[in-house]
C-alpha positions in Angstrom: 0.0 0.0 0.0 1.1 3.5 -1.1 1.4 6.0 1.4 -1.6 8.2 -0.8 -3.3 5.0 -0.2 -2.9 5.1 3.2 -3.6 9.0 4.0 -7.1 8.2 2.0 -7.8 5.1 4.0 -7.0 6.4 6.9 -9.3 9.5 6.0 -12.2 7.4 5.3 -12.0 5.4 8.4 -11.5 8.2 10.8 -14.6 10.2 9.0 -16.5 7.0 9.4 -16.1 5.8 12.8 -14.6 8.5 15.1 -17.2 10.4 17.4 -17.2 14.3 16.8 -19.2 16.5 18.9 -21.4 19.0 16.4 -24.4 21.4 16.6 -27.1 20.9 13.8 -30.5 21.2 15.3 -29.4 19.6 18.3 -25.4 18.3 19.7 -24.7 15.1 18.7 -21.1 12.7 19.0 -21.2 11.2 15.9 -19.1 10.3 13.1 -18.8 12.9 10.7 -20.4 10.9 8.0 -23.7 11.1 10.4 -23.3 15.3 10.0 -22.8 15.2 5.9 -25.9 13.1 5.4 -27.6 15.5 7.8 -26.4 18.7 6.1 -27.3 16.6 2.6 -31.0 16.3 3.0 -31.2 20.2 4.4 -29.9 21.2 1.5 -31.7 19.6 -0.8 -35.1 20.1 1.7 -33.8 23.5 0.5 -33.8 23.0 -3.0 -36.6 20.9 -3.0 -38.8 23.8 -1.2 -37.3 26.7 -1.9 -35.9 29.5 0.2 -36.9 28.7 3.7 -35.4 31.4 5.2 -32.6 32.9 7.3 -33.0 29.4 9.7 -32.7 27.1 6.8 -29.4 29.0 5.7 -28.0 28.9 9.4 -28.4 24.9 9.4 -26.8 24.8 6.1 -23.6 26.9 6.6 -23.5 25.3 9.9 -23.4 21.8 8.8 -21.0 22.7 6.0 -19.1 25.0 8.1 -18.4 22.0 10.8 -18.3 19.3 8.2 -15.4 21.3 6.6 -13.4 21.5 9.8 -13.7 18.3 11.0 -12.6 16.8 7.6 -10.0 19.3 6.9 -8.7 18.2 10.9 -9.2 14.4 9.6 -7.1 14.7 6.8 -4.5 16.3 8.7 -4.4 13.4 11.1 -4.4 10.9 8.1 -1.0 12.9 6.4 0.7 12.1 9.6 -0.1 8.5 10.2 1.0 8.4 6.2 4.1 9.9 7.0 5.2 8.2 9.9 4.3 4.6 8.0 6.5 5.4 5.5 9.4 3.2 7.1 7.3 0.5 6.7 7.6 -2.0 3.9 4.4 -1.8 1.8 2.8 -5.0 3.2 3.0 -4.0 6.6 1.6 -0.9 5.7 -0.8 -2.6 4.4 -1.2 -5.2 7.3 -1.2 -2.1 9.8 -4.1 0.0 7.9 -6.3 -2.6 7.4 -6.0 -4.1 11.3 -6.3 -0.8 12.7 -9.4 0.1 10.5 -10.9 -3.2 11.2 -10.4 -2.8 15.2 -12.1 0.4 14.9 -14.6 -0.8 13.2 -14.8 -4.0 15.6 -14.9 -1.4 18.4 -17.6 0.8 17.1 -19.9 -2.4 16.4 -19.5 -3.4 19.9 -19.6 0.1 22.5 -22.3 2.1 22.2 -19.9 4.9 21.7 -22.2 7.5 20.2 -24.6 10.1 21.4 -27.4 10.6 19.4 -30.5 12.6 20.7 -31.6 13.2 17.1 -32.5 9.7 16.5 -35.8 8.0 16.3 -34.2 4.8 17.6 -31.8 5.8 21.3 -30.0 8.2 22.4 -26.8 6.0 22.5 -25.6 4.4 19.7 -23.4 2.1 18.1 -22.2 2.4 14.9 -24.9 0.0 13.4 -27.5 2.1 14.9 -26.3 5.6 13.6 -26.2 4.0 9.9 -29.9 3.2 10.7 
């Protein structure tokens, strides 16, 4: 594995699994990929409907505004894990990657790790529950 290949994987994982505090209608931990589908369907609620507002553009640059952030912070943290696993021969980069995205994924399956007030199902979540 390249070390582009692991900046991006590491990206994805940590946008996918990692609990962020936001604000958007309510504060939730959740990953961040909980935040873009939220921001998603209030902008195109906003499309859809037309101008709703001053409210409906406060939602929107503050879903975008934090989604930004957090994914610009993400990426960040992703260069350096590519850059300090550039000693590493390509398989164990690629042995490391995959094993640490699999224990996080292992980890969010099994803890309720997430605090969602927002959802019709609990208020504390696993990672199967927020992708309900």
């Amino acid at each position: 594995m390249s070390a582009r290949a692991v900046k991006w994987t590491t990206w994805i994982a940590l946008c996918c699994l990692v609990p962020v505090p936001y604000m958007l209608g309510g504060v939730e931990i959740a990953p961040l990929i909980r935040l873009l589908f939220f921001t998603a369907v209030i902008v195109l609620l906003q499309i859809s409907e037309g101008s709703g507002g001053p409210y409906w553009w406060a939602f929107v640059g503050l879903g975008c505004g934090q989604s930004l952030l957090i994914a610009t912070a993400f990426y960040g943290v992703a260069a350096l894990v590519a850059r300090a696993s550039a000693t590493l021969s390509p398989a164990r980069r690629s042995l490391a990657v995959l094993a640490a995205a699999a224990a996080g994924i292992a980890l969010a399956v099994a803890f309720q790790a997430y605090d969602t007030p927002m959802s019709s199902a609990s208020m504390h979540s696993n990672l199967l529950q927020v992708f309900r």
